[in-house]
PDB file of N, CA, C and O in Angstrom:
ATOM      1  N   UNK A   1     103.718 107.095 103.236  1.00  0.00           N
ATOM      2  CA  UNK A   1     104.394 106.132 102.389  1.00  0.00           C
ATOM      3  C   UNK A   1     104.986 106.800 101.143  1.00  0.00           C
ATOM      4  O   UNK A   1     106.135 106.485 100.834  1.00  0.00           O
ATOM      5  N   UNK A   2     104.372 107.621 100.455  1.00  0.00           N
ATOM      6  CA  UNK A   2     104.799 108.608  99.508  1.00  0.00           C
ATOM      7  C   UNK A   2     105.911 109.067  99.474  1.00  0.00           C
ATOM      8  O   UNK A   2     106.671 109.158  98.511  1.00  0.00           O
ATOM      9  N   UNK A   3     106.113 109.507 100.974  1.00  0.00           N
ATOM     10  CA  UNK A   3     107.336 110.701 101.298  1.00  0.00           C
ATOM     11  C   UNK A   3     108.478 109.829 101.271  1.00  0.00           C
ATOM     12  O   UNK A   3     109.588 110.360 101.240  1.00  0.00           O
ATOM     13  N   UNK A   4     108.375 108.444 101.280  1.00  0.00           N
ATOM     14  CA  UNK A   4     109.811 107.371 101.469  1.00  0.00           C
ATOM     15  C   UNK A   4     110.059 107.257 100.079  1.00  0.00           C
ATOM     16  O   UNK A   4     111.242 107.310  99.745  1.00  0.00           O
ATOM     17  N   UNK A   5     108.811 107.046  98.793  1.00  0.00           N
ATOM     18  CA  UNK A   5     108.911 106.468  97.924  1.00  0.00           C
ATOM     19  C   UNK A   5     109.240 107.341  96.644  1.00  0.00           C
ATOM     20  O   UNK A   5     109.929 106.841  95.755  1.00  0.00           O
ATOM     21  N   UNK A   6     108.790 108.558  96.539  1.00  0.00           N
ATOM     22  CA  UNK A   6     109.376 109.469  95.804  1.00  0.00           C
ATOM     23  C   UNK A   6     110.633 110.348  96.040  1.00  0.00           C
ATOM     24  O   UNK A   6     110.989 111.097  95.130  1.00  0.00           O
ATOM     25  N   UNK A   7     111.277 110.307  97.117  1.00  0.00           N
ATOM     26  CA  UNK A   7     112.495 110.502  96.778  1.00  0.00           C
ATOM     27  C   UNK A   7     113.638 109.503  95.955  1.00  0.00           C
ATOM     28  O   UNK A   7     114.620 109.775  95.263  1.00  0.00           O
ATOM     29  N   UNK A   8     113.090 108.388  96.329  1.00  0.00           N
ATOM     30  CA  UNK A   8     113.765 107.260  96.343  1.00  0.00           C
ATOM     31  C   UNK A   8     113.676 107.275  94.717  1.00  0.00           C
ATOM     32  O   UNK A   8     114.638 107.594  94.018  1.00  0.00           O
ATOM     33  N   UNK A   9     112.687 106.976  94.313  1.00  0.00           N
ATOM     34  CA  UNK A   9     112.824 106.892  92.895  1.00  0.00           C
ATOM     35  C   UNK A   9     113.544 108.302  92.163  1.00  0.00           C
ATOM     36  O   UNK A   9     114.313 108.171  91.211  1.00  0.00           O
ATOM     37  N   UNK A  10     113.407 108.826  92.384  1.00  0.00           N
ATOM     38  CA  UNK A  10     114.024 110.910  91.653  1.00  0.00           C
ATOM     39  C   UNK A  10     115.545 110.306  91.918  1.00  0.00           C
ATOM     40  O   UNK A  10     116.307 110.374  90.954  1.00  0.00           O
ATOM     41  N   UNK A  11     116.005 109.774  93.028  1.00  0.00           N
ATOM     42  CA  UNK A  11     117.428 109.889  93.330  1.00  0.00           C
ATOM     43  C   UNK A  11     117.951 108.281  92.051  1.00  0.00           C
ATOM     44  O   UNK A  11     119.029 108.198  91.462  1.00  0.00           O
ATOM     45  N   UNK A  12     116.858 107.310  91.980  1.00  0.00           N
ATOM     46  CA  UNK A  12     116.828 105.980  91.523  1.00  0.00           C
ATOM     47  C   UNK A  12     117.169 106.517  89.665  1.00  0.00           C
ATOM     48  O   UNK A  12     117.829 105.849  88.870  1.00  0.00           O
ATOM     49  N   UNK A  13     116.493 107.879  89.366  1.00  0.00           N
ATOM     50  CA  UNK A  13     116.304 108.174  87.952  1.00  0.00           C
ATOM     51  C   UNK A  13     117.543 108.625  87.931  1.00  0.00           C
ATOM     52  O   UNK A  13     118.372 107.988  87.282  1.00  0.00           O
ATOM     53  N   UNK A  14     117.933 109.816  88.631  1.00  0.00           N
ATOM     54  CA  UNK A  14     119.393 110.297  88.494  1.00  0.00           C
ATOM     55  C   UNK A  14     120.607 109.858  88.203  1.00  0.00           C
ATOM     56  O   UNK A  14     121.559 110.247  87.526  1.00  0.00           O
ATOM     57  N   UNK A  15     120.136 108.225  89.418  1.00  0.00           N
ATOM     58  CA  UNK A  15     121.517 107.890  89.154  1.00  0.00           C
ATOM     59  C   UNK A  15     122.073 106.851  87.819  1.00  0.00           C
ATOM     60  O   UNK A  15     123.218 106.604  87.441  1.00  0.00           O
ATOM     61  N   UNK A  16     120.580 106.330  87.252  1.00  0.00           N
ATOM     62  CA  UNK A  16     120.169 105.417  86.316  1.00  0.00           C
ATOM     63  C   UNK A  16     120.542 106.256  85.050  1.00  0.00           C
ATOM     64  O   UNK A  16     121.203 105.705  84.170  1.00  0.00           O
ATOM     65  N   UNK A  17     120.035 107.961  84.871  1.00  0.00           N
ATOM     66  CA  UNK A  17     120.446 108.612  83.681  1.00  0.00           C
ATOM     67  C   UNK A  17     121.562 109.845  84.011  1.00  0.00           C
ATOM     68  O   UNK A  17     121.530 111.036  83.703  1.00  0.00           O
ATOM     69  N   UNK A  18     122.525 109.084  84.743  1.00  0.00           N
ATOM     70  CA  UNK A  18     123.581 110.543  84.917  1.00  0.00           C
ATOM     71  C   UNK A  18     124.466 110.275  83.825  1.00  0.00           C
ATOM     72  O   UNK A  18     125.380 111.084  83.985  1.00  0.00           O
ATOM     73  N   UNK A  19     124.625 109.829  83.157  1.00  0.00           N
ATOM     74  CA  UNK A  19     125.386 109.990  81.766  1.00  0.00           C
ATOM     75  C   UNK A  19     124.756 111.235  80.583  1.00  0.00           C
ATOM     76  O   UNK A  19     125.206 112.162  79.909  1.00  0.00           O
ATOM     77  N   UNK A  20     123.578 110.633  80.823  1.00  0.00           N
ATOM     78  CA  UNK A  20     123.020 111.801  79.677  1.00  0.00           C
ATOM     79  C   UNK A  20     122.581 112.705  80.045  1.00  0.00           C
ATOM     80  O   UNK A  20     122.126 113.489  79.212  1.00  0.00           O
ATOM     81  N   UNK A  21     122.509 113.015  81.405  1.00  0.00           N
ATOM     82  CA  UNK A  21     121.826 114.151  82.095  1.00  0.00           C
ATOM     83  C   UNK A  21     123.673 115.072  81.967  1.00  0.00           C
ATOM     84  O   UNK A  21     123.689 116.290  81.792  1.00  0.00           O
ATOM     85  N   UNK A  22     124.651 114.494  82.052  1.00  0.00           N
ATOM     86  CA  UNK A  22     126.044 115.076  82.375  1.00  0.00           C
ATOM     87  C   UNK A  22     126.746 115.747  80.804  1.00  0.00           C
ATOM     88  O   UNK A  22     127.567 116.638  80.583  1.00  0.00           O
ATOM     89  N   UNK A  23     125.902 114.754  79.858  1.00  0.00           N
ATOM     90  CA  UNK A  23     126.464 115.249  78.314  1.00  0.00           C
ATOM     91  C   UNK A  23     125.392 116.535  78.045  1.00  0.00           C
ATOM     92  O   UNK A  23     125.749 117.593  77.528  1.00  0.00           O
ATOM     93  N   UNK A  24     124.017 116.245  78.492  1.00  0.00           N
ATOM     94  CA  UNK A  24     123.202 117.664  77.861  1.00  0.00           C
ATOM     95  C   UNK A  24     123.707 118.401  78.255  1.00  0.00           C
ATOM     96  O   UNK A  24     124.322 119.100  77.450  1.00  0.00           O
ATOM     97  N   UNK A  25     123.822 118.812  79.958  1.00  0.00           N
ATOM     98  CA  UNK A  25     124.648 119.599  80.374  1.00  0.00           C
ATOM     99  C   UNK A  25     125.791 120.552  79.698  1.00  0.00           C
ATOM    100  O   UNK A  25     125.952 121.771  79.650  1.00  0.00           O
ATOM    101  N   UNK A  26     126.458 119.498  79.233  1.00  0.00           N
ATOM    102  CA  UNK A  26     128.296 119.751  79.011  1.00  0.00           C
ATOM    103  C   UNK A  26     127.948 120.278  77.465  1.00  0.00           C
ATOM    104  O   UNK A  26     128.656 121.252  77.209  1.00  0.00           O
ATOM    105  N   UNK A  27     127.319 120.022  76.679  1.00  0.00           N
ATOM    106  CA  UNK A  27     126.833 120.373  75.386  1.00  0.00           C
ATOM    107  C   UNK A  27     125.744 121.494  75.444  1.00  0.00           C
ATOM    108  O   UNK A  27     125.329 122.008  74.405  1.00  0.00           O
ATOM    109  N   UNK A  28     125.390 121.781  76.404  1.00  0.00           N
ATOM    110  CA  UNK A  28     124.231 122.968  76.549  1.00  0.00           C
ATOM    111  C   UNK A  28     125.252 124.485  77.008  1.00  0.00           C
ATOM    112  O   UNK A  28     125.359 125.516  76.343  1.00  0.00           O
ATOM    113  N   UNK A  29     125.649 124.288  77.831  1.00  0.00           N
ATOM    114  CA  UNK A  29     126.414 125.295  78.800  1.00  0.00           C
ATOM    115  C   UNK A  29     127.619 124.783  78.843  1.00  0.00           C
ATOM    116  O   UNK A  29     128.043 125.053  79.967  1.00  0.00           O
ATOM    117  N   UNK A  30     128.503 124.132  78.194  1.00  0.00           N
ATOM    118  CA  UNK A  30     129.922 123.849  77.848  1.00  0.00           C
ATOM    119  C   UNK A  30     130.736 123.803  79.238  1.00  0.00           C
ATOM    120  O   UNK A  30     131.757 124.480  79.124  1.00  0.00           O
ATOM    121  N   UNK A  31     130.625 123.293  80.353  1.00  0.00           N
ATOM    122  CA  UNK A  31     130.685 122.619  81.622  1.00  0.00           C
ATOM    123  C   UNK A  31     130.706 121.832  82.036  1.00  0.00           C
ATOM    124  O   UNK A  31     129.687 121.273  81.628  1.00  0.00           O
ATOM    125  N   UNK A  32     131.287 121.061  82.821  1.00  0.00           N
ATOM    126  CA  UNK A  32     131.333 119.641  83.692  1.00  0.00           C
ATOM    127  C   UNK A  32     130.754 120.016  84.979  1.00  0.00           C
ATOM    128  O   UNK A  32     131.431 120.556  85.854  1.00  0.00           O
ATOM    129  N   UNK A  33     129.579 119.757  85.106  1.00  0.00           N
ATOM    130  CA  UNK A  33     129.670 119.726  86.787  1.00  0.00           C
ATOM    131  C   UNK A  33     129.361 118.625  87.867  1.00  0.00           C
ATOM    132  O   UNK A  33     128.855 118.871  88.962  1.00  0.00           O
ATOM    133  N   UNK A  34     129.749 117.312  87.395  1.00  0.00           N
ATOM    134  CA  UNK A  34     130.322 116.230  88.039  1.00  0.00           C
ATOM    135  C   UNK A  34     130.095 116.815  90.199  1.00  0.00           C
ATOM    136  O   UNK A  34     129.116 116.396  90.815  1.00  0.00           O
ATOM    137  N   UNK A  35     130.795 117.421  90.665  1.00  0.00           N
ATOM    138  CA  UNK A  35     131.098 117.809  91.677  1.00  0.00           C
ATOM    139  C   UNK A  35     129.789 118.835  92.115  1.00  0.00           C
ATOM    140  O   UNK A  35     129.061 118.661  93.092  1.00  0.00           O
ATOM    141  N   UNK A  36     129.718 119.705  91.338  1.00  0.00           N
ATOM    142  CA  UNK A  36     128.674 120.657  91.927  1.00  0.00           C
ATOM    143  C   UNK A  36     127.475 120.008  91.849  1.00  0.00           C
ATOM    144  O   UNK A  36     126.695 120.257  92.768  1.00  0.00           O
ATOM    145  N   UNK A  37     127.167 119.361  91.135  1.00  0.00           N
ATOM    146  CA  UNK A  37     125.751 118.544  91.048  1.00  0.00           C
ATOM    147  C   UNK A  37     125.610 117.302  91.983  1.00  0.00           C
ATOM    148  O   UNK A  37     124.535 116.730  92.163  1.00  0.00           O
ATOM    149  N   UNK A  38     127.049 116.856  92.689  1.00  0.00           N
ATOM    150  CA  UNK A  38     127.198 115.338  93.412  1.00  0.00           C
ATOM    151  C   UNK A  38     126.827 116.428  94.406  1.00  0.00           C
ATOM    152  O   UNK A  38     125.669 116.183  94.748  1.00  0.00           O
ATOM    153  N   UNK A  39     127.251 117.482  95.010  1.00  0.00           N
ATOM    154  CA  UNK A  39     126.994 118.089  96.366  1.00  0.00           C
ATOM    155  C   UNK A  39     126.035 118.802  96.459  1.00  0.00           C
ATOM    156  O   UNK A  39     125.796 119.231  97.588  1.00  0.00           O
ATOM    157  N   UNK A  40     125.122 119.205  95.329  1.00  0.00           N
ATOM    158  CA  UNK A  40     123.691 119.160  95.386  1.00  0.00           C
ATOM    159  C   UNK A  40     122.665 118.197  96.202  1.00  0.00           C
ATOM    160  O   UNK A  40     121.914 118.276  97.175  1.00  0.00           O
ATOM    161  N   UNK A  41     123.148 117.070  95.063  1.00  0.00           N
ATOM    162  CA  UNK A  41     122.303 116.066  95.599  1.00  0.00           C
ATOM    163  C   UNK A  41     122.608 115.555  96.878  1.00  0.00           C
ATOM    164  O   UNK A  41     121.687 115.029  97.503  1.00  0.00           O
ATOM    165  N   UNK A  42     123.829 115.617  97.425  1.00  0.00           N
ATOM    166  CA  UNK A  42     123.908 115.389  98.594  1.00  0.00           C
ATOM    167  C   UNK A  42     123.423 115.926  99.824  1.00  0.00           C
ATOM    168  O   UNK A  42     122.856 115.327 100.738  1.00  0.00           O
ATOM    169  N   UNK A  43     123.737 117.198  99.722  1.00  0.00           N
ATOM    170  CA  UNK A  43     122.764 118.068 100.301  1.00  0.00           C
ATOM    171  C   UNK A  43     121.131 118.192 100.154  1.00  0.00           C
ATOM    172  O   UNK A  43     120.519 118.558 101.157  1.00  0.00           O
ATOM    173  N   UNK A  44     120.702 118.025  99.453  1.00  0.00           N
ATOM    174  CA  UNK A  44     119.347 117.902  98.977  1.00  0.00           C
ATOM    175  C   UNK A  44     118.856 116.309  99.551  1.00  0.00           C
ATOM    176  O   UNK A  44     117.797 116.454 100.161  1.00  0.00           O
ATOM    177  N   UNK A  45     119.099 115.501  99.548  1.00  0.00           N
ATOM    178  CA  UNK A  45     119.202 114.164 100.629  1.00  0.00           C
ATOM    179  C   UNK A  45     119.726 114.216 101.963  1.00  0.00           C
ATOM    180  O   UNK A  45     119.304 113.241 102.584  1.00  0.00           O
ATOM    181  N   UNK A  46     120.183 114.664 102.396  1.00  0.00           N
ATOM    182  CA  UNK A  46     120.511 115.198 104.014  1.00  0.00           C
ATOM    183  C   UNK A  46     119.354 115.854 104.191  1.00  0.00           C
ATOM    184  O   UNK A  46     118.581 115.100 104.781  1.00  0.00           O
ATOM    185  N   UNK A  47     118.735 117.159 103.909  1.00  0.00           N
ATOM    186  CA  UNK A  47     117.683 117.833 103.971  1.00  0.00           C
ATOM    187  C   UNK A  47     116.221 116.843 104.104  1.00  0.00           C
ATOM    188  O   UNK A  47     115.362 117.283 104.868  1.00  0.00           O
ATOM    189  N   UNK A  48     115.948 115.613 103.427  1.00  0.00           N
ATOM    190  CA  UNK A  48     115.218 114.930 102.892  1.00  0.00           C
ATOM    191  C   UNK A  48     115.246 113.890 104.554  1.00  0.00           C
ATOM    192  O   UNK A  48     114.265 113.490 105.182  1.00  0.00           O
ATOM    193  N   UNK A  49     116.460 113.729 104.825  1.00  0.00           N
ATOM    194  CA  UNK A  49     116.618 112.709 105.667  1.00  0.00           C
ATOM    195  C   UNK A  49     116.534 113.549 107.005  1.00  0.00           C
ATOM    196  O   UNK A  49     115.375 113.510 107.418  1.00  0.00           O
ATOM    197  N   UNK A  50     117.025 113.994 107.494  1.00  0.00           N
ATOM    198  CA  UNK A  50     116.625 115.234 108.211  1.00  0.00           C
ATOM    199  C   UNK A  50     114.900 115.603 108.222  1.00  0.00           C
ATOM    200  O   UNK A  50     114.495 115.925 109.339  1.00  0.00           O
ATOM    201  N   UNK A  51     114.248 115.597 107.534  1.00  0.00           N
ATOM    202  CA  UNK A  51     112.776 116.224 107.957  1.00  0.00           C
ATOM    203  C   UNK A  51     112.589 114.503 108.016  1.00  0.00           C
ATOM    204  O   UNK A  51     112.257 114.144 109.146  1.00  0.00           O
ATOM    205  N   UNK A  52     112.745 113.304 106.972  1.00  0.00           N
ATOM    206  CA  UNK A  52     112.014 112.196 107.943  1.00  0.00           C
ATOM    207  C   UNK A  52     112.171 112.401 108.954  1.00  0.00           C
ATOM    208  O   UNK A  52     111.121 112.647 109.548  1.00  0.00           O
ATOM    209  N   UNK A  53     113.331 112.447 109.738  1.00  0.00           N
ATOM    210  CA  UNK A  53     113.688 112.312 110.901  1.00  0.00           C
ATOM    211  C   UNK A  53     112.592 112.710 112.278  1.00  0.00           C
ATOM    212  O   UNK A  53     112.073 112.157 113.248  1.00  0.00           O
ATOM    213  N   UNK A  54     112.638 113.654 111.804  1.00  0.00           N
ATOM    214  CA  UNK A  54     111.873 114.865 112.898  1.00  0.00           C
ATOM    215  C   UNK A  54     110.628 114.579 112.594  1.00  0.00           C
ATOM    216  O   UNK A  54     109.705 115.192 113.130  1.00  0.00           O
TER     217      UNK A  54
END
């Protein structure tokens, strides 16, 4: 039950604080990474969905 419920929430926080997770960023290391971080997580959820699977 775990394995359904903690991704869910990590992906639930992300998407709840991607504003300020995108300004520390951009103010830390002077960068946008909008794109490299969307295909992170995308990939990183395929991977996730993929081992439920199996």
């Amino acid at each position: 039950m775990l394995k359904f419920i903690i991704p869910a929430v990590i992906v639930f926080l992300i998407v709840l604080y991607w504003e300020k997770i995108n300004d520390f960023i951009h103010k830390k290391f002077n960068i946008r990474i909008n794109y490299i971080f969307a295909s992170i997580v995308a990939v990183i959820l395929l991977v996730i969905l993929t081992l439920l699977y199996f």
